[in-house]
C-alpha positions in Angstrom: 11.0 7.5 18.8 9.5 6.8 15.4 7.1 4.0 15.1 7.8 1.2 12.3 5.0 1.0 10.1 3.8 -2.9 9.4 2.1 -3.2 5.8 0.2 -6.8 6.2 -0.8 -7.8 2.8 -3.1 -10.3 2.0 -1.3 -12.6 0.5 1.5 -15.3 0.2 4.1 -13.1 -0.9 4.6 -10.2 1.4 3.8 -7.5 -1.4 2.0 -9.7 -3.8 -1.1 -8.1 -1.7 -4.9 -9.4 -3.0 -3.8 -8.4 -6.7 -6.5 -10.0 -9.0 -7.3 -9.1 -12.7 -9.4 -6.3 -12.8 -12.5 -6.0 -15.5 -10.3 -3.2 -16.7 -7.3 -5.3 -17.7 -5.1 -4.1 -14.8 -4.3 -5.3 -11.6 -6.3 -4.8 -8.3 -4.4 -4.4 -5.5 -5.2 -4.1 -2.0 -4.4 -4.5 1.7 -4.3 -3.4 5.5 -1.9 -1.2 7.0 -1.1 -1.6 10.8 0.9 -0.8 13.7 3.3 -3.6 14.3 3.3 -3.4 17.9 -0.3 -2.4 18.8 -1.5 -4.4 16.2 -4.0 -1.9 15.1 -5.3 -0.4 12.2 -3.4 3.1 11.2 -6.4 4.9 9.7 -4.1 8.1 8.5 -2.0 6.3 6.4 -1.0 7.0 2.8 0.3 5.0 0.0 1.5 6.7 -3.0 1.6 5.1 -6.1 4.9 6.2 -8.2 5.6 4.9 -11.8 8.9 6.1 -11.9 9.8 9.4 -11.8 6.0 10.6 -11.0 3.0 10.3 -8.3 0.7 8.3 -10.5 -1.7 7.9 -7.5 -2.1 9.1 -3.7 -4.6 7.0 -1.5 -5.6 7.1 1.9 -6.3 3.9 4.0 -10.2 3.9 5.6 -10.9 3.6 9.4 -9.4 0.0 9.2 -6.3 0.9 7.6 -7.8 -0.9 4.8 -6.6 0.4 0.7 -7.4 -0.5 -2.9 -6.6 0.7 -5.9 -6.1 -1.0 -10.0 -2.6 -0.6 -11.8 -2.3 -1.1 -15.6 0.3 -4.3 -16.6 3.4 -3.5 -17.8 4.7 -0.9 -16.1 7.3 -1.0 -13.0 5.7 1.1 -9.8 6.6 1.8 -6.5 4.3 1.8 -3.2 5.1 4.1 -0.8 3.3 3.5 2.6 3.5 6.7 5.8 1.8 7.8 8.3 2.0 10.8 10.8 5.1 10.2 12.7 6.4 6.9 11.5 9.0 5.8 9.3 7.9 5.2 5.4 8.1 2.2 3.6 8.9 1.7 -0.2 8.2 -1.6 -1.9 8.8 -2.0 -5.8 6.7 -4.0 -7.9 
């Protein structure tokens, strides 16, 4: 049986994530990914950055499931979070 995967993002809004100005002019974004029952950190994880139809970016979470990356303003993307042997999430933004 597949595993959910639980994206905690910290933030108010559930994808808002920590997204800050970046010295760049984009948008830093960044989070934890966990296991919703265990409640621990799912250090294999992926999240793949699309801006519609292409993979802009592909980054893997650290030993604490942590992730950060910058996105440039005004452009639509989509997040894409898996792992090994759970089920994938997708969150527009």
């Amino acid at each position: 049986m597949r595993r959910s995967l639980f994206v905690s993002i910290s933030c108010c809004l559930a994808i808002a994530s920590v997204a800050q100005q970046d010295d760049e002019g984009g948008v830093a974004v960044s989070g934890h990914i966990r296991d919703q029952l265990a409640d621990t950190a799912i250090a294999d994880a992926s999240v793949i950055v699309y801006a519609e139809p292409w993979i802009r970016d592909t980054v893997t979470a650290d030993s604490a499931g942590e992730y950060a990356f910058v996105l440039p303003y005004d452009v639509q993307f989509t997040l894409e979070f898996g792992a090994p042997g759970r089920v994938t999430k997708r969150v527009v933004i």
